[in-house]
C-alpha positions in Angstrom: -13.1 -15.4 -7.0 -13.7 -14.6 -3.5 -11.9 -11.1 -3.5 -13.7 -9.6 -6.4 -16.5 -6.6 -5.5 -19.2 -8.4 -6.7 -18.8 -11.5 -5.1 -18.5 -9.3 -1.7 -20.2 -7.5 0.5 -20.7 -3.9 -0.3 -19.6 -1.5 2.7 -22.6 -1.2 4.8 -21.6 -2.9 7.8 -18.9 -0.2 8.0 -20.9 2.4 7.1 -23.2 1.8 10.1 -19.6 1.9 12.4 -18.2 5.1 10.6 -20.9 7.8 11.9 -20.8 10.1 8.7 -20.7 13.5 11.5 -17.1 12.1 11.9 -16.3 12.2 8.4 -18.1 16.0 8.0 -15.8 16.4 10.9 -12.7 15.6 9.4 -13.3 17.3 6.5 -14.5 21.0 8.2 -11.7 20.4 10.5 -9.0 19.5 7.7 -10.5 22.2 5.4 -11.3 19.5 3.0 -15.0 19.6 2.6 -16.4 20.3 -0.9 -17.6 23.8 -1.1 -18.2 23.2 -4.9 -20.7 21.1 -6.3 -18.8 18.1 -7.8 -19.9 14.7 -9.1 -17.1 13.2 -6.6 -17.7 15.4 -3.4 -15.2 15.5 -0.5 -17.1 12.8 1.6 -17.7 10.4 -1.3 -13.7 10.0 -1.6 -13.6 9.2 1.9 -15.5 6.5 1.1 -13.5 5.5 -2.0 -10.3 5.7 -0.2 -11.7 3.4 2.3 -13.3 1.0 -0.2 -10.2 1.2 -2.1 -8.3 -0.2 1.1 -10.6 -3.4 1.4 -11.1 -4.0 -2.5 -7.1 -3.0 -2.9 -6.9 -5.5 -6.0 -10.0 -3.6 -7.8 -9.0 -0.7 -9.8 -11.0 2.7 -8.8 -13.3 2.8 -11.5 -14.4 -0.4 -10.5 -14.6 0.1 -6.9 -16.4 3.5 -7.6 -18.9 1.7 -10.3 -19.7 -0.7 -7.7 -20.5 1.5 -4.4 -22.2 4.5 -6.8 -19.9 7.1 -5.4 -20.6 9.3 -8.2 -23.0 11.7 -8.0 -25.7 11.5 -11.5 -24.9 13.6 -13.9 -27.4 13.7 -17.1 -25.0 15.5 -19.2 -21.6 13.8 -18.9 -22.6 10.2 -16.7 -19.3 9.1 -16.6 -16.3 10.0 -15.2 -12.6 10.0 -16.1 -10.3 8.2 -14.1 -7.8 10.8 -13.9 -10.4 12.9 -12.1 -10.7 9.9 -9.0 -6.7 10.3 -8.7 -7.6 14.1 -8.6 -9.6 13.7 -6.1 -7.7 11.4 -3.9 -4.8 13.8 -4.2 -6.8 16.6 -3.4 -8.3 14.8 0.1 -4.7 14.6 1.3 -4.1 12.4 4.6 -5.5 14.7 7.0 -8.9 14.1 6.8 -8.2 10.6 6.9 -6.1 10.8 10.0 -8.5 12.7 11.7 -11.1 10.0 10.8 -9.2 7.1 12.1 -9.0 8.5 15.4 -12.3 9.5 15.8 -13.1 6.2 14.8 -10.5 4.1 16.9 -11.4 6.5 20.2 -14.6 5.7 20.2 -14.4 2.1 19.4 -12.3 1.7 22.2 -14.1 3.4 24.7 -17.2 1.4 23.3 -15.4 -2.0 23.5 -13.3 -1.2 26.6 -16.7 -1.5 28.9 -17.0 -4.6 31.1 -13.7 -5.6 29.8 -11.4 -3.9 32.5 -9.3 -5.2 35.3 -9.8 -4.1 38.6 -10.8 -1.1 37.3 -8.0 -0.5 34.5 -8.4 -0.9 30.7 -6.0 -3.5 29.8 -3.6 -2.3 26.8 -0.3 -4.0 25.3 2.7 -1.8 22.9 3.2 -3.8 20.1 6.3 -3.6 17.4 6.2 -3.8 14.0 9.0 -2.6 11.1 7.5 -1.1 7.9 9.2 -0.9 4.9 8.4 2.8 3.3 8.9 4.4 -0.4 12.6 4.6 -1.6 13.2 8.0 -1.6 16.2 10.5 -0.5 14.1 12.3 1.8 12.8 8.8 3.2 16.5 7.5 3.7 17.6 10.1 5.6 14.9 10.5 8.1 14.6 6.4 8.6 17.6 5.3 7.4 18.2 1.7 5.8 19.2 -1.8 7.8 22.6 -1.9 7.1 24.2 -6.1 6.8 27.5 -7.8 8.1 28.3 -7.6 5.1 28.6 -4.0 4.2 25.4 -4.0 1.9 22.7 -1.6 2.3 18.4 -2.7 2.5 17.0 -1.4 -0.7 14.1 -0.1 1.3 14.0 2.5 4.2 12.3 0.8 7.3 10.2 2.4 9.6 10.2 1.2 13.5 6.4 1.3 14.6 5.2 0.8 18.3 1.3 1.0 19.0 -0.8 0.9 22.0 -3.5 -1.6 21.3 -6.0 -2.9 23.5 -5.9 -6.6 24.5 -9.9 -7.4 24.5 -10.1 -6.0 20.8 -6.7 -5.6 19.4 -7.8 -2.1 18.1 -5.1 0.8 17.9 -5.4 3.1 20.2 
């Protein structure tokens, strides 16, 4: 099956694009970065949460037995898969906000070059409409599509317009 890990390629291509200073970073910047020594440190779920984006249909453990996130341990090798949930939770979005634009300014100041016109980078806004979690507090910031016929969308949608640039189609 193509999309199993094995099968794949593991995640150094991206790992050459994402400069791990960027991550550090995000993390000092975020107040994120491990200050204890843990088997799953701060920068190592970055990397999960990223793998975890592109293996989506791979649980964690397998995603984090593949890559060797996890730091040796000769007492307790192993670790529970409560503690990778932990430890996304505890990583919050922020670092990973910060990361993505880092990462999406500078690849598209590097991709922009020779690509101009007269002088000007070239950019489109492009829509999209998201369905988000079902939740009160969801519903009443977004709202829900409602029909001609008096029914309410199960889900809330959210309206999303980007700035992307035409020569790459990355978000700036």
């Amino acid at each position: 099956m193509p999309g199993r890990i094995g099968h794949t390629a593991d995640l150094s291509a991206l790992s050459g694009a994402i400069d791990p200073e960027w991550i550090a970073l995000a993390l000092a910047s975020s107040g994120k970065a491990s200050i204890r020594k843990r088997k799953l440190p701060a920068e190592q779920v970055v990397w999960l949460v990223i793998a975890l984006s592109l293996y989506r249909h791979q649980s964690m453990p397998e995603v984090v037995a593949h890559l060797d996130l996890v730091l040796p341990d000769e007492v307790n090798p192993d670790i529970a898969k409560s503690a990778l949930t932990q430890a996304r939770q505890r990583l919050g979005q922020a670092p990973l906000a910060q990361l993505f634009a880092m990462s999406a300014t500078c690849w598209d100041e590097r991709h922009q070059v020779g690509r101009g016109w007269r002088g000007l980078a070239r950019y489109a806004v492009d829509g999209s409409t998201l369905r988000v979690a079902d939740s009160v507090e969801n519903r009443a910031h977004f709202g829900a599509q409602a029909y001609a016929s008096g029914a309410v969308a199960s889900y809330p949608q959210l309206r999303l317009l980007t700035l992307t640039a035409l020569a790459t189609h990355l978000v700036a």
